[in-house]
N, C-alpha and C positions, 0 to 999 in steps of 0.2 A: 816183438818190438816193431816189425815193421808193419804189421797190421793196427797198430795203438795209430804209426806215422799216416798210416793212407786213412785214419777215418777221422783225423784232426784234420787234415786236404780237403779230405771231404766236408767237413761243418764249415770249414772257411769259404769253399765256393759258395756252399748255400747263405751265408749270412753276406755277400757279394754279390746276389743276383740282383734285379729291382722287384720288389713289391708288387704284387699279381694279386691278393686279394680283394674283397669286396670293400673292405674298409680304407680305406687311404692315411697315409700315416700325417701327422701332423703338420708338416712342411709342406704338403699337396695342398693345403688351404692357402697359402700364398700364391702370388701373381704365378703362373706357371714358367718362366723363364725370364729374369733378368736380362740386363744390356749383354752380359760375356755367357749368358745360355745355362745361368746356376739358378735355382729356385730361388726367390727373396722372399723372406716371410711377411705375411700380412696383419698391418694393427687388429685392435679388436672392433673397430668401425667396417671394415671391410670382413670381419669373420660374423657380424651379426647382419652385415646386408645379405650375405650369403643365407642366412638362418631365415630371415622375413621375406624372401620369396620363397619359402617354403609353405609361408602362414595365407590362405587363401581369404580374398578381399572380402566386404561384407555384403551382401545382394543390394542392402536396401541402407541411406543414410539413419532410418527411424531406428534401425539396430543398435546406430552408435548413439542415441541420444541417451543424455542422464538422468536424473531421476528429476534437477530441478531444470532442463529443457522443457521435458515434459508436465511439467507443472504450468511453464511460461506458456506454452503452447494450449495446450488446455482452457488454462486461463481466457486469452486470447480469442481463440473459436466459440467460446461461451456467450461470451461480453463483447466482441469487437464488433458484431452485429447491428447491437442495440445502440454503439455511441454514434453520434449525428455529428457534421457542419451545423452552426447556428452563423446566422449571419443578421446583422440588424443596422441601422441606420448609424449605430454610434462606433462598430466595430465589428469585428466575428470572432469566434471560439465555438467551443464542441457541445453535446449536451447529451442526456443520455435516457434513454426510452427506458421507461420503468412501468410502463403500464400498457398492453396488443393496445388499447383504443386511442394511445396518440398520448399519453405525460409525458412529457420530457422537461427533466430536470438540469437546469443549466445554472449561470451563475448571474448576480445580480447585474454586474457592473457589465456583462457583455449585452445584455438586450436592455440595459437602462428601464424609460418609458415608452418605448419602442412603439406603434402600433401596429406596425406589418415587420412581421419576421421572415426569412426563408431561409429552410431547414433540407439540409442535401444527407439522405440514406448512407450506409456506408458502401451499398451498390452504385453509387451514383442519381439516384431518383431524387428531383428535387420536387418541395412539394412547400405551400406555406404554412406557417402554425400563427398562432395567436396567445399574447401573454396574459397569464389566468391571473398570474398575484405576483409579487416580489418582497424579497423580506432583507432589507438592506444590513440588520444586526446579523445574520448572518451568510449575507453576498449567495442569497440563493434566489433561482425566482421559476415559477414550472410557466411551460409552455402545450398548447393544444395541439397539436399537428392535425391539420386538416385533409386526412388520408381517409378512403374510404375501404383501403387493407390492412389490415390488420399489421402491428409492426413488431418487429424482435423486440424484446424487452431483458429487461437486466433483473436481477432479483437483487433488491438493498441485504447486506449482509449485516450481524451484530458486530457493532465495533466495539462495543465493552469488552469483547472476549477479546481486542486482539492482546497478541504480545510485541513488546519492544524484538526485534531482529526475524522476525516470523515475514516470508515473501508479500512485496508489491509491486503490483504491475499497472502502469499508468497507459489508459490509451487515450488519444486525441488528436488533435488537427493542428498542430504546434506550425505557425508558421507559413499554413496554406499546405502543409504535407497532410496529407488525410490518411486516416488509418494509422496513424506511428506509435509506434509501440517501445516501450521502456520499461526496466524491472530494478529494483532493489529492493531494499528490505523497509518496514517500517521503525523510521528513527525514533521515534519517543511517540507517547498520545496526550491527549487530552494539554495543549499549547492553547495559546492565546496570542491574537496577533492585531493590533488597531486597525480598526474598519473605517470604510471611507467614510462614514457619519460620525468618528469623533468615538464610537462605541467597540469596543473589542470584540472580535468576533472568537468565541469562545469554541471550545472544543475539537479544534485542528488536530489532523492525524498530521507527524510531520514523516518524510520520506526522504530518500537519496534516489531515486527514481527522477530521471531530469525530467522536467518542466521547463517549456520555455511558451511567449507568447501563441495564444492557441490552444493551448491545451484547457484553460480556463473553462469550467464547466463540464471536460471530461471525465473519466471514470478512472478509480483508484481501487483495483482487485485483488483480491486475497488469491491463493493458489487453489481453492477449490471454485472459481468464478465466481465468485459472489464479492458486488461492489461496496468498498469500504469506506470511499467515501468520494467526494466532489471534489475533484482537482480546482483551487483555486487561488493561489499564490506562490510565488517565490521571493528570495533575498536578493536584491539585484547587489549584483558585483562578488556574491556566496559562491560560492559550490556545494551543491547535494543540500540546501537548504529548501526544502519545499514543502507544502503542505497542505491539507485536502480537508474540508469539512466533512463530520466524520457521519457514517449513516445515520446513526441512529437520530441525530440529529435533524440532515435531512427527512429521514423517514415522517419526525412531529413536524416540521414544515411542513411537508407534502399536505398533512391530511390538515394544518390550517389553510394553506390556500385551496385548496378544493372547497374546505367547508366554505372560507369567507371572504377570499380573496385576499387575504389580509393575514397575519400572524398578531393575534389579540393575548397579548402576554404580562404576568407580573412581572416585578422584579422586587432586589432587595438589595440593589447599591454596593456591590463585590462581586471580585472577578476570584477566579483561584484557579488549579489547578489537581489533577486525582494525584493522592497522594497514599501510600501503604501505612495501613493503623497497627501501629505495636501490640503486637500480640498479649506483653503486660498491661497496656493497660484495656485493652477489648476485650478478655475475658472478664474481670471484675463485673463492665459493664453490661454483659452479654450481649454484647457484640459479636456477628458471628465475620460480617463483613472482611474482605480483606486490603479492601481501600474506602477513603474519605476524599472532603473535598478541603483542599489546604487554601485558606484563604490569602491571597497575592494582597488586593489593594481593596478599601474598603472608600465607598464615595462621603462625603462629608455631609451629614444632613441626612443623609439615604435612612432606607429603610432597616439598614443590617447596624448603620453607627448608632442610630436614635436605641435600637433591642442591646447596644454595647458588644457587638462583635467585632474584634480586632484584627489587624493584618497577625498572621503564622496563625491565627484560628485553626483546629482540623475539625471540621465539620461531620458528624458519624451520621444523623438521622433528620428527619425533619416531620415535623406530626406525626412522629413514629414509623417512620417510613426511611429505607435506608437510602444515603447520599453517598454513592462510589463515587463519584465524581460529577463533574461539568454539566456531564449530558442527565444523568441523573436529573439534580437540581432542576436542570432547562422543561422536563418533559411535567415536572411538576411544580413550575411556575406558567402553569396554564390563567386564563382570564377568570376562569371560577375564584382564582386565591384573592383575587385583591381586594383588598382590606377586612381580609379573611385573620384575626390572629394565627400563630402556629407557633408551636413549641421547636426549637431546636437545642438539641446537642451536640457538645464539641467538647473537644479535648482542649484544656490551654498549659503549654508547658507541663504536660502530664496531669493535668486537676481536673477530670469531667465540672462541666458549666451546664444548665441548664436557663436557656432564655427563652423570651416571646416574641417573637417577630410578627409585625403587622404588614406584608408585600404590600406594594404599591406599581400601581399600572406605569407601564413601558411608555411613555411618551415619545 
C-alpha cells in the first residue's frame, strides 16, 4: 500500500515539472509573458507570422512572376522596340516599324498631308521620315524613315485567328509618355466605327487595354509578340472602349502604298460584320467555313442593293471564294474587281441565295 502511495507522489511531481523537451507545448506559441507573468495565447495571425519566417525569400523577383506577367513582358521586349514618337505638323502619336529599312505604319489622321515628319526610336534617336501614301477609309498611312541603320521591326500577326478574351497588349506614346505600356484582353473583332470621311472604317479589333491621346498609330500585341493590329480610336467619355485596325488589314494597305501610294479598291455599297454560320445550314451547302460576313447596312444605289443584297444578309463566299468576315471581303475587293461580275452567296433567314454582283470603284 505504501509503495502503490510513493509512486502516485511520484507521477504527480513529474506531471508538475515545466516542459524541457524539444517540442514546446501549445501555449509557448503565445506572447511569452503577459501583464501579471502568465502566458497569453496567440490568434492564428501571430501563429502564421511565426510559420513564414520559416519560409525563405525568393532570390530573384522573375521567380514570382506568372504565367500572364510573363506573356506582358515578352510581349513587350519583342514589339516595344519597333513602336516610334510620330510627330507631324498637325499633331503627334506613335507608329510602328514593320520593315529593318525604315516602314512605319502609323495612323492617317496623325500625319494628315504632312510633308516633313519627325520620328523619335524608342531609344531616343530622333531621325526624320517622309509619307509614302495614306488611306483615309481605313485611318492608316505608312511612313519612310530616313535612317541609314537598320531599325527593330515588328512582325504584322493573323488577326483572323484571334479569339474574343485571348491577351492584348497596347504600347505607345499616350500623352507625351513614350514607351507606355497597357494589357487586356481582346473585346470583340471585326467592329465597325465611322471614319473621318463620312466612310466606316471597317475591321477594328476592339480591346479594354486603355488608350488614350497618343497612342494613335501604336501597336496592338498578341502574347506571343506579334502585332494585331494599329491602335487607333477610342469612345470618349467610355471606359475600356477601344479599338485598333486589325493586321491583316493593315498588312493589304501596306503592300497598296508601296505599290502605288495610294489604296486603289472596289466596293459593293455594305458594311457588316464576321459572323458564326449555322452549322445546319453550312453543311447542306458545303460549306466548311466557320464564320461569314453579316451584313449591317446596305448603301442605296450601291453596288450590293442594285445585285439585291439585304441588311441581316450572311454573306458565305464570293466567286467561290470564302468570306469569313470584313477583312476577307476587304483583301478581295482589290482594283482588278471593278466592274468585274461575281457570284456571291449568302444565307437569308435560313434560304441559301445565290447573286451577281457587279463592284464598283471606291471613289
Amino acid at each position: 500500500m505504501q509503495a502503490a502511495t510513493r509512486a502516485r507522489r511520484a507521477s504527480t511531481r513529474s506531471m508538475r515539472r515545466p516542459y524541457r523537451g524539444s517540442v514546446r507545448p501549445a501555449h509557448h506559441l503565445g506572447e511569452p509573458h503577459g501583464p501579471n507573468g502568465r502566458f497569453v495565447p496567440a490568434g492564428p495571425a501571430a501563429h502564421l507570422r511565426r510559420i513564414m519566417l520559416d519560409i525563405p525569400y525568393a532570390p530573384d523577383d522573375t521567380v514570382l512572376l506568372d504565367a500572364y506577367s510573363r506573356a506582358v513582358v515578352a510581349a513587350v521586349e519583342r514589339v516595344g522596340p519597333a513602336v516610334v514618337h510620330v510627330a507631324a505638323r498637325q499633331g503627334a502619336g506613335s507608329g510602328v516599324v514593320v520593315s529593318p529599312d525604315g516602314l512605319i505604319l502609323t495612323n492617317a489622321h496623325v500625319v494628315g498631308d504632312a510633308d516633313a515628319v519627325q520620328v523619335t526610336a524608342a531609344e531616343g534617336r530622333p531621325f526624320a521620315a517622309r509619307l509614302l501614301g495614306a488611306d483615309l477609309d481605313t485611318d492608316l498611312a505608312l511612313l519612310r524613315a530616313e535612317s541609314a541603320a537598320a531599325l527593330p521591326a515588328a512582325e504584322l500577326g493573323d488577326s483572323a485567328a484571334l479569339k474574343v478574351g485571348q491577351l492584348a497588349v497596347a504600347i505607345g506614346n499616350p500623352l507625351g509618355f513614350s514607351s507606355t505600356v497597357t494589357a487586356g484582353v481582346v473585346s470583340a473583332v471585326g467592329r465597325s466605327l465611322p471614319g473621318r470621311g463620312g466612310r466606316p472604317i471597317e475591321d477594328l479589333v476592339q480591346t479594354d487595354a486603355a488608350l488614350n491621346p497618343g497612342n494613335s498609330g501604336g501597336a496592338l500585341v498578341d502574347g506571343a509578340g506579334r502585332v494585331i493590329g494599329i491602335n487607333t480610336a477610342i469612345i470618349a467619355g467610355a471606359q475600356g472602349l477601344c479599338f485598333a485596325v486589325a493586321a491583316n488589314t493593315a498588312r493589304l494597305v501596306l503592300g497598296q502604298l508601296v505599290r502605288f501610294g495610294r489604296v486603289r479598291r472596289a466596293a459593293l455599297g455594305l458594311t457588316g460584320q464576321r459572323e458564326a454560320v449555322p452549322r445546319r445550314f453550312a453543311r447542306p451547302l458545303g460549306v466548311s467555313q466557320a464564320t461569314g460576313l453579316l451584313v449591317a447596312a446596305v448603301q442605296p444605289g450601291g453596288p450590293a442593293a442594285r445585285a439585291g443584297i439585304e441588311r441581316g444578309d450572311l454573306i458565305l463566299t464570293i466567286a467561290g471564294l470564302p468570306v469569313t468576315g470584313v477583312d476577307a471581303l476587304l483583301r478581295w475587293l482589290t482594283g482588278e474587281r471593278v466592274g468585274e461580275a461575281a457570284e456571291v452567296l449568302l444565307l437569308r433567314r435560313g434560304d441559301p441565295r445565290r447573286l451577281s454582283v457587279v463592284p464598283a470603284e471606291r471613289g
